[in-house]
VEXDREN-2710 file (C-alpha; in Angstrom, 1 decimal):
% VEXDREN-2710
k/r/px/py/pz
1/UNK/0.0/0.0/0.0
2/UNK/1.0/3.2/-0.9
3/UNK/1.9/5.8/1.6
4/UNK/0.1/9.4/1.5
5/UNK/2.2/11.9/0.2
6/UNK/2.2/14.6/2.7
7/UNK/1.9/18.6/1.2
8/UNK/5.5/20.1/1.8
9/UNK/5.3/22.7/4.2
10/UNK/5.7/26.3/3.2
11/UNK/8.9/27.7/3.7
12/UNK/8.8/30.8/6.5
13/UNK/10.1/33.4/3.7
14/UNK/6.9/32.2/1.3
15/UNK/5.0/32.5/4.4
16/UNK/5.9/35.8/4.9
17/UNK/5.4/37.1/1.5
18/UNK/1.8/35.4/1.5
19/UNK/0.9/37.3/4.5
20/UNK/2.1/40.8/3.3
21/UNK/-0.7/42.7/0.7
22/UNK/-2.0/45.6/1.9
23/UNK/-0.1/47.1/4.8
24/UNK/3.2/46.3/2.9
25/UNK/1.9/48.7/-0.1
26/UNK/0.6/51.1/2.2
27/UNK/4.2/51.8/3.6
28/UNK/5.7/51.2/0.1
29/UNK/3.9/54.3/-1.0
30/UNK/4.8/56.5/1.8
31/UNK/8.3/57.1/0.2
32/UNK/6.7/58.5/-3.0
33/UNK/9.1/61.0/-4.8
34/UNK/7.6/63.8/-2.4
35/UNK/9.1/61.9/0.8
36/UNK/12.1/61.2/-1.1
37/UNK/12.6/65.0/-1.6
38/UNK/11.8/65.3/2.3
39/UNK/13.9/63.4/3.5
40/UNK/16.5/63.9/1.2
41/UNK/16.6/67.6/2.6
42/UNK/16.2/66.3/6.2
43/UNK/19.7/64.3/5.6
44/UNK/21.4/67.3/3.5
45/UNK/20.1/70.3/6.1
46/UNK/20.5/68.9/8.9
47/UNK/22.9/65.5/8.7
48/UNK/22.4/63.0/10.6
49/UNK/20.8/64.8/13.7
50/UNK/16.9/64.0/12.0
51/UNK/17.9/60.3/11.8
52/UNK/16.1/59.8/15.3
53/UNK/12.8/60.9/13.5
54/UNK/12.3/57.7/11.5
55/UNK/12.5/55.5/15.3
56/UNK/10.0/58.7/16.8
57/UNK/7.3/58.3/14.3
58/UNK/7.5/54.0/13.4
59/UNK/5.4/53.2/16.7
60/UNK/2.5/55.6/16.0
61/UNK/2.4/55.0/12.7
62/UNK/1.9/51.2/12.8
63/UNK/-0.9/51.9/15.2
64/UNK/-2.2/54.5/13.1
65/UNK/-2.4/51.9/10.2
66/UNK/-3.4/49.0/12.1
67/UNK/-6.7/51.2/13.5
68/UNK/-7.3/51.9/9.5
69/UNK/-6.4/48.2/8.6
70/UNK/-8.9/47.1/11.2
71/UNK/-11.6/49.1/10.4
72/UNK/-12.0/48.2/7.0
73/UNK/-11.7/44.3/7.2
74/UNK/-13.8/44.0/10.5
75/UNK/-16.7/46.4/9.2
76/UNK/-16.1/45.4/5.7
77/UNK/-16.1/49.0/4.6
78/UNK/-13.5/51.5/4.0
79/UNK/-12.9/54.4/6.1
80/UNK/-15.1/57.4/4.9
81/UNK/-18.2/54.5/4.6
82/UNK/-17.6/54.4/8.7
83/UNK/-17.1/58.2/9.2
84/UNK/-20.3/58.9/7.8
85/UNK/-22.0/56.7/10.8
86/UNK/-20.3/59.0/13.3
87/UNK/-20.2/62.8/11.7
88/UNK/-22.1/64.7/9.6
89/UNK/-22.1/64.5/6.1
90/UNK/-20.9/67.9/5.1
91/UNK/-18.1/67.2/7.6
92/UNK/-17.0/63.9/5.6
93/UNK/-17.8/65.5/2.6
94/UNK/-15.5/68.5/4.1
95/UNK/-12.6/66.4/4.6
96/UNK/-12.8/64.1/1.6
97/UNK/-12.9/66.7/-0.7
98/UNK/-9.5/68.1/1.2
99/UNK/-8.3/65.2/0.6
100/UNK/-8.8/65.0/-3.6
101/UNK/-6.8/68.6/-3.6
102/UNK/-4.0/67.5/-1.7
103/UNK/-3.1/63.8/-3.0
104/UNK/-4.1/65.7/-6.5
105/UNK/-1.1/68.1/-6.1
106/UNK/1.1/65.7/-4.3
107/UNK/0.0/63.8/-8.1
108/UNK/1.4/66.6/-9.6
109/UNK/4.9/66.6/-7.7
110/UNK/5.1/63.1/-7.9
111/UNK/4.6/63.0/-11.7
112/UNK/7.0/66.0/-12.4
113/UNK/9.8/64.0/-10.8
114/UNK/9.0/60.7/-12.3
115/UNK/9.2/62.5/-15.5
116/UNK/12.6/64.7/-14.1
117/UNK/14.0/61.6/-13.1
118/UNK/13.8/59.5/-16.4
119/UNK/15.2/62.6/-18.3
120/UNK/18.0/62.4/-16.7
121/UNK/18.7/58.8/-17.2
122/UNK/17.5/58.2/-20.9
123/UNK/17.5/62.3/-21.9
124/UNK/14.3/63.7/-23.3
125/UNK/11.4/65.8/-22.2
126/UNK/10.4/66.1/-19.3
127/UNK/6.4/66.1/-20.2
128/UNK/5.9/63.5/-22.4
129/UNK/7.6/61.2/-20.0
130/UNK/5.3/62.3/-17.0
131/UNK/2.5/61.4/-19.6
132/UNK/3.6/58.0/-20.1
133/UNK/3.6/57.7/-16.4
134/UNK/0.5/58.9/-15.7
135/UNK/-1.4/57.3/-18.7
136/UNK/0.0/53.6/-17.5
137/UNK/-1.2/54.1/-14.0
138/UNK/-4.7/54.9/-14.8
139/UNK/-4.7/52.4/-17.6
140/UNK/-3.5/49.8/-15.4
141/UNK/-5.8/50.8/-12.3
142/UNK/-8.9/51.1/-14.8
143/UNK/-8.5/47.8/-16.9
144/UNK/-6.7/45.3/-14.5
145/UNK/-8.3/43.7/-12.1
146/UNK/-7.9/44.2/-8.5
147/UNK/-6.6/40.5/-8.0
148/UNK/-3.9/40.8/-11.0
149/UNK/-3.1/44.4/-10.2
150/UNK/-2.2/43.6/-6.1
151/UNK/0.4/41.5/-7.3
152/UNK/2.0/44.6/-9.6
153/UNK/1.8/46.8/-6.3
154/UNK/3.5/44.3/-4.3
155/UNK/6.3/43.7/-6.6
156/UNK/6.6/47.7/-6.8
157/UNK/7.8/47.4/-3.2
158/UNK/11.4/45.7/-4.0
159/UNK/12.2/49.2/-6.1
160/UNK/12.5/50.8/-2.5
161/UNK/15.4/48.5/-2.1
162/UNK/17.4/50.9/-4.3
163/UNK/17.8/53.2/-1.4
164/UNK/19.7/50.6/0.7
165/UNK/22.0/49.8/-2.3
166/UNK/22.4/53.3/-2.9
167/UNK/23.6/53.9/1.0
168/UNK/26.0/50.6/0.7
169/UNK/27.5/52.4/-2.3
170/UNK/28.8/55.5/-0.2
171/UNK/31.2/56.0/2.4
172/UNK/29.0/56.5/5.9
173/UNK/31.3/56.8/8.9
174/UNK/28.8/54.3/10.6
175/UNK/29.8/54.8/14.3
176/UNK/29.0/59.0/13.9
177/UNK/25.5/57.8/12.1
178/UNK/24.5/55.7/14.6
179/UNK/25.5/57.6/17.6
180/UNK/23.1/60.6/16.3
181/UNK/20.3/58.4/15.7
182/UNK/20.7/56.8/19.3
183/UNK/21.6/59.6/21.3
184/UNK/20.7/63.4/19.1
185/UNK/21.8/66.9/19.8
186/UNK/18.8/68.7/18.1
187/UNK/19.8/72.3/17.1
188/UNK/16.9/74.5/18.6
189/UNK/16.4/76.8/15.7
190/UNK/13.2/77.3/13.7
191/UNK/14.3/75.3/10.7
192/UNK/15.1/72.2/12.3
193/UNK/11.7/72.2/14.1
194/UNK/9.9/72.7/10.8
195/UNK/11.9/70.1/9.5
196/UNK/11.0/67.6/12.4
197/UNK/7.3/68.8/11.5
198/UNK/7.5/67.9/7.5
199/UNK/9.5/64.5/8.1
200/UNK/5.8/63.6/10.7
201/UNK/3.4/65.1/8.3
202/UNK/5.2/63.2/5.4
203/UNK/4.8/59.9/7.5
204/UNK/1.9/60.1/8.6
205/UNK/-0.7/60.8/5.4
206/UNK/-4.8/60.6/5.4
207/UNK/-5.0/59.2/1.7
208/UNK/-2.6/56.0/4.0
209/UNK/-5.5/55.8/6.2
210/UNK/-7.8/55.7/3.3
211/UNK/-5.7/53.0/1.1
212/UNK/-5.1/50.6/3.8
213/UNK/-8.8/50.8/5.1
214/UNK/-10.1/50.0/1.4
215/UNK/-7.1/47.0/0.5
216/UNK/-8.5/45.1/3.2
217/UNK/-12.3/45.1/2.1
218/UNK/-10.6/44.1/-1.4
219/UNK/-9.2/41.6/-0.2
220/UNK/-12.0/40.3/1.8
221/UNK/-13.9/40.5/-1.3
222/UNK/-11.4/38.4/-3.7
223/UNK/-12.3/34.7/-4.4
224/UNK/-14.7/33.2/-1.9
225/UNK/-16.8/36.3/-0.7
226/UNK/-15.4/36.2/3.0
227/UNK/-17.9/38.1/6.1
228/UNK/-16.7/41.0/7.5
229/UNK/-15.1/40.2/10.4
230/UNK/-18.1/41.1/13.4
231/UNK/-20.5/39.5/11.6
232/UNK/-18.7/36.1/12.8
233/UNK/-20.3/34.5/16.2
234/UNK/-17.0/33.1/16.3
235/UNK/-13.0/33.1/15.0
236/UNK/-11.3/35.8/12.6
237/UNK/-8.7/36.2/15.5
238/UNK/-6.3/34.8/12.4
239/UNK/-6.9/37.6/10.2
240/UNK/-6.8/40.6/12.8
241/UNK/-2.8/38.1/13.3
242/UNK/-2.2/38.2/9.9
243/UNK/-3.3/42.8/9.4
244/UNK/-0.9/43.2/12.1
245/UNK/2.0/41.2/10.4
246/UNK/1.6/43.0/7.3
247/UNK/0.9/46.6/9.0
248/UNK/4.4/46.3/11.1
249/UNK/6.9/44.7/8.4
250/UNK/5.2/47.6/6.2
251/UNK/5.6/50.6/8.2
252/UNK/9.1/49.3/9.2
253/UNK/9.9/49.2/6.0
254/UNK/8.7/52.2/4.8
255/UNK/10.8/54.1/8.0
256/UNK/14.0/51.9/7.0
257/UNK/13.5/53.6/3.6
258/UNK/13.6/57.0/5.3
259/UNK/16.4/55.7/7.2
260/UNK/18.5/55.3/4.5
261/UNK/17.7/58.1/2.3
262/UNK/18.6/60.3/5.2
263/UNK/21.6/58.7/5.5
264/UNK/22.7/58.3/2.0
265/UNK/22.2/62.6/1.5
266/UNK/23.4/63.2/5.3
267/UNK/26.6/61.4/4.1
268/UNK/27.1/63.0/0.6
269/UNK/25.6/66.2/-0.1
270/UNK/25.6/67.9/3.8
271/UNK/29.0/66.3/3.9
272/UNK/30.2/68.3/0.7
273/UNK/28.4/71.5/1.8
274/UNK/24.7/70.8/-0.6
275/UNK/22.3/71.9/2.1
276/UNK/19.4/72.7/0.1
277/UNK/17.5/70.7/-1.8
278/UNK/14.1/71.0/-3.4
279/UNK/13.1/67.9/-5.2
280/UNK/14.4/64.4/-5.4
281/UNK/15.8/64.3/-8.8
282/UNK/17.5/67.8/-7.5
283/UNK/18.7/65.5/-4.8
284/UNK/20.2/62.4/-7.2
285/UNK/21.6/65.4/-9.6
286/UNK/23.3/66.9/-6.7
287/UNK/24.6/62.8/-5.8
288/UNK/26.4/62.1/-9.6
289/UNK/29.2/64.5/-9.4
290/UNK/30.1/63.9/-5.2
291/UNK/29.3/59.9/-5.2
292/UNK/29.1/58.8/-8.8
293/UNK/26.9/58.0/-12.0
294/UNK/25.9/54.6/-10.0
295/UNK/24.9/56.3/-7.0
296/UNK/23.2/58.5/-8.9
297/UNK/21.2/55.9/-11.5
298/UNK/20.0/53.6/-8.7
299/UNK/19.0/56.7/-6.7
300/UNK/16.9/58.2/-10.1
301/UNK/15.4/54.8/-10.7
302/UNK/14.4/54.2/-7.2
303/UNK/12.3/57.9/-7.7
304/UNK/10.5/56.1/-10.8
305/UNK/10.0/53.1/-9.0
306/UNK/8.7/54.5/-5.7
307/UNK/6.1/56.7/-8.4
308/UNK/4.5/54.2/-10.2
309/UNK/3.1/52.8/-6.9
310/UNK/2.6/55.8/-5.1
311/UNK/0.3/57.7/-7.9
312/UNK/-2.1/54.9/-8.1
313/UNK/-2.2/54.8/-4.1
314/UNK/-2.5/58.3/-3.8
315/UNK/-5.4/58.7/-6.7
316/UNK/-7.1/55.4/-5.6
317/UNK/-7.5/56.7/-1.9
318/UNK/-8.9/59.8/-3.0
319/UNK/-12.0/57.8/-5.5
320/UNK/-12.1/55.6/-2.9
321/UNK/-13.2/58.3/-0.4
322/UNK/-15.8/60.4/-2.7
323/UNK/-17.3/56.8/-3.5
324/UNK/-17.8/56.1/-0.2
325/UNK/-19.1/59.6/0.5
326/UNK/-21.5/59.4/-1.9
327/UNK/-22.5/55.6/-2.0
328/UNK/-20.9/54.7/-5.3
329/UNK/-19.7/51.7/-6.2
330/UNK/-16.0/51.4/-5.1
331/UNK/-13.6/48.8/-6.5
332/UNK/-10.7/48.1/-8.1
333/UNK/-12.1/44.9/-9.2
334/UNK/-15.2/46.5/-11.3
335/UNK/-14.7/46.8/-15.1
336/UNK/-15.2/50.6/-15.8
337/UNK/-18.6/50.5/-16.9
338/UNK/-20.0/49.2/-13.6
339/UNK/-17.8/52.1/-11.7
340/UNK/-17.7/54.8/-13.3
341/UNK/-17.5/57.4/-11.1
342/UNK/-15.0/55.7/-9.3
343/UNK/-12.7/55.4/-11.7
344/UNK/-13.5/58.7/-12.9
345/UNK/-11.9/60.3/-9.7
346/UNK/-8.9/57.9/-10.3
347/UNK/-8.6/59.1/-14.1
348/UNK/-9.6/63.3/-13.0
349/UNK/-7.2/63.4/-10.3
350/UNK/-3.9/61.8/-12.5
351/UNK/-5.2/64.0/-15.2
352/UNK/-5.7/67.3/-13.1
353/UNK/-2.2/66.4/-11.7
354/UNK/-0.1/66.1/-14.9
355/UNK/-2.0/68.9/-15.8
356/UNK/-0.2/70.9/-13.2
357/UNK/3.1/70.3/-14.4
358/UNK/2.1/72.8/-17.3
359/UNK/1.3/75.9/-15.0
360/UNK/5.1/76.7/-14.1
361/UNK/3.7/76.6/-10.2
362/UNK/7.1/75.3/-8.2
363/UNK/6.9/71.7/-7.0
364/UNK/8.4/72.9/-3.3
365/UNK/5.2/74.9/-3.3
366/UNK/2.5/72.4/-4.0
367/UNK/4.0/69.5/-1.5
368/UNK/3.4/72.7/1.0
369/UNK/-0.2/73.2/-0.1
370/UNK/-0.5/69.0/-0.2
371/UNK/1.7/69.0/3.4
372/UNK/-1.2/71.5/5.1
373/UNK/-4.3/70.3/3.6
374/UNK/-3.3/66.9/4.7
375/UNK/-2.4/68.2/7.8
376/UNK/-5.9/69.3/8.3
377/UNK/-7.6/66.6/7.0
378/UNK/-4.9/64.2/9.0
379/UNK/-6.2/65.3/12.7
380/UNK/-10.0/65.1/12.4
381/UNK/-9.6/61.6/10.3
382/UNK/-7.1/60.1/13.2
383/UNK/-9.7/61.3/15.7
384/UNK/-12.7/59.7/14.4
385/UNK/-11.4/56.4/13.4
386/UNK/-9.8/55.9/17.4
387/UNK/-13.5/56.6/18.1
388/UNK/-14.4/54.2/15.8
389/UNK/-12.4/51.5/16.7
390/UNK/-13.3/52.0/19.9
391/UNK/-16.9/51.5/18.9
392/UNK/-18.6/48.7/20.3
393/UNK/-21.8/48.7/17.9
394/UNK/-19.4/49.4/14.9
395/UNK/-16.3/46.4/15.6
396/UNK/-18.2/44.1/17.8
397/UNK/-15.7/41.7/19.8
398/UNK/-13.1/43.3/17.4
399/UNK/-12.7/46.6/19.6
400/UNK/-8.9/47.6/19.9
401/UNK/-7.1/46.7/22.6
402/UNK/-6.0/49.8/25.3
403/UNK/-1.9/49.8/24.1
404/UNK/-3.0/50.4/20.6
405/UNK/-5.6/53.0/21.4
406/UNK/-3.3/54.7/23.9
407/UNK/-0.7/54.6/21.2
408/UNK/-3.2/55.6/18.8
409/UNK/-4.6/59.0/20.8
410/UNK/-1.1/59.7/21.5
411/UNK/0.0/59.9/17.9
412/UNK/-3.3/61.4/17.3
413/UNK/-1.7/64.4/19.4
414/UNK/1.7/64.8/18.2
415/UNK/0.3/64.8/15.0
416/UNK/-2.3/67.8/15.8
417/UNK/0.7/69.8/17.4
418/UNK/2.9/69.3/14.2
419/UNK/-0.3/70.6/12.4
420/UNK/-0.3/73.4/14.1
421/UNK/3.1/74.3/13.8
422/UNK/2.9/73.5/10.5
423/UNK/-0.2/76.0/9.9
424/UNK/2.1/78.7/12.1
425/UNK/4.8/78.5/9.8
426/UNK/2.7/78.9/7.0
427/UNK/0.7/82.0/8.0
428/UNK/4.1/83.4/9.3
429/UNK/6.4/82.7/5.9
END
């Protein structure tokens, strides 16, 4: 007789990868080419006495995203869906419609540099290659499939990977890096404190909250139509496992990015005397002459790379939102014609962004107008969904636990106070 061949078990790295979608993409997409330019002025300004910001802000921001994770794959709905059952609908509508202008110019940024970036590689215009970017990702978003396109956005990910190559290709005294990351001697001037504020507000992002909220009811939705999570008498403590896997390897990652780009400028351009820099291919131009035309490519690629999956996160989280607001139907997996005003938002706000590379307005100066509407959008949103996950009638026997609410309300605050600043600064420059 035969004996029953037993299924090989999964190896830990497959199991992993399996267990990463959402949260994984989510961080990916924080270090869009706007980030990139962030931090990349963080590390030439200011050295490596902002490296201590990346450990600051990775605890509140896995909360933050494991409150937005939660929400959507216990309730089965995404985040402005929720809001609505707590806060009037002009507020939602308020906030959601912040939101379109500000991931719409951060669009705009993101698309100029793609298009910077490849110009300086291949040569060419500028233009047309931020068309050819922008076209592909509402192409792609429109006629693929969520369940085809998930993998394409996971993939995207390993392109952040340039950044640590990019740091291993320069000299960093290591010992001086580390000792100001561990132990900092913050100069108390007004620039470094508006500096702190951009590297938070960059971090932290409401169209994040939005994303990650709405990849967990697509993937709740792919295959076998699975219940949202409190409408089970029983289990789904598996899932919640698996959201807060993916949320901490993705917001880790997404810091260790930051990390790295910080360094990597820190080491080369504030080293050489480049303190200022404006944009991110402003940052890899400034790279070629002090560390090299390798340095330079896989720091220019990595700004293409990081692009094409932050432009469809950053237009998707805005249709997903005015969807939700006003009860269309909101998936990626829809074929156009059954979602058509959702993917008109997707197609409007890419359009209206590479739009904005034709009216000469600076880049530096919509990433500011992006940094304070999301600012203002960022408090009110953080505040509601701690009340919502909170909410007994709303995530059943799902309710967050008291660490990840207390950590949640407490970057909830620092976040409000770096809004402030942020408006002070602006009123006052």
């Amino acid at each position: 007789m035969a004996k029953p061949v037993r299924p090989q078990p999964e190896k830990p790295a497959n199991m992993l990868f399996r267990l990463l979608g959402p949260g994984l993409v989510t961080g990916a997409a924080d270090d869009d080419p706007s980030g990139i330019a962030t931090y990349s002025q963080a590390g030439a300004q200011f050295g490596y006495g902002l490296l201590w910001t990346v450990f600051l802000t990775t605890p509140f921001m896995i909360a933050i995203q494991l409150v937005s994770g939660q929400i959507g794959r216990v309730t089965g709905k995404g985040l402005a869906a929720n809001v609505m059952k707590l806060a009037p609908r002009w507020l939602v509508l308020a906030l959601v419609f912040l939101l379109v202008v500000a991931n719409t110019f951060n669009i705009a940024a993101d698309i100029a540099a793609m298009g910077e970036a490849l110009s300086l590689v291949i040569g060419g215009l500028n233009h047309e290659h931020a068309l050819i970017f922008a076209s592909t990702s509402v192409l792609l978003q429109v006629f693929v499939p969520y369940r085809r396109y998930a993998p394409v956005l996971k993939f995207l990910t390993l392109t952040l990977f340039a950044y640590v190559a990019t740091a291993l290709t320069v000299n960093i005294p290591w010992s001086t890096a580390l000792l100001a990351a561990i132990w900092p001697r913050p100069t108390l001037n007004t620039d470094y404190f508006l500096m702190v504020v951009a590297v938070l507000g960059t971090t932290i992002s409401p169209y994040l909250f939005f994303w990650q909220a709405s990849q967990e009811v697509e993937e709740m939705n792919q295959g076998k139509i699975d219940p949202p999570l409190r409408d089970m008498r029983k289990g789904g403590d598996p899932e919640i496992h698996r959201i807060r896997i993916d949320t901490t390897v993705g917001m880790i990652f997404s810091n260790a990015i930051a990390f790295f780009i910080i360094l990597t400028t820190a080491a080369v351009l504030n080293a050489h005397g480049v303190t200022n820099i404006n944009s991110a291919t402003q940052a890899a131009e400034a790279l070629r002459p002090l560390a090299g035309d390798f340095t330079f490519l896989l720091f220019a690629l990595g700004i293409i790379g990081t692009g094409m999956l932050a432009i469809p996160v950053l237009a998707g989280s805005a249709a997903y939102g005015v969807a939700e607001a006003f009860g269309w139907h909101a998936t990626l997996e829809a074929k156009a014609p059954d979602a058509v005003g959702f993917y008109t938002i997707i197609a409007a706000a890419t359009a209206i962004g590479f739009g904005l590379t034709f009216t000469g307005i600076d880049a530096i100066h919509m990433l500011v107008w992006s940094a304070v509407l999301n600012g203002i959008v960022a408090v009110p949103m953080m505040a509601m969904m701690m009340v919502i996950v909170t909410n007994a009638e709303l995530m059943g026997r799902f309710r967050a636990k008291p660490r990840l609410v207390a950590l949640g309300w407490i970057g909830t605050g620092i976040m409000g106070l770096a809004v402030i600043a942020l408006l002070w600064s602006s009123v006052a420059g």
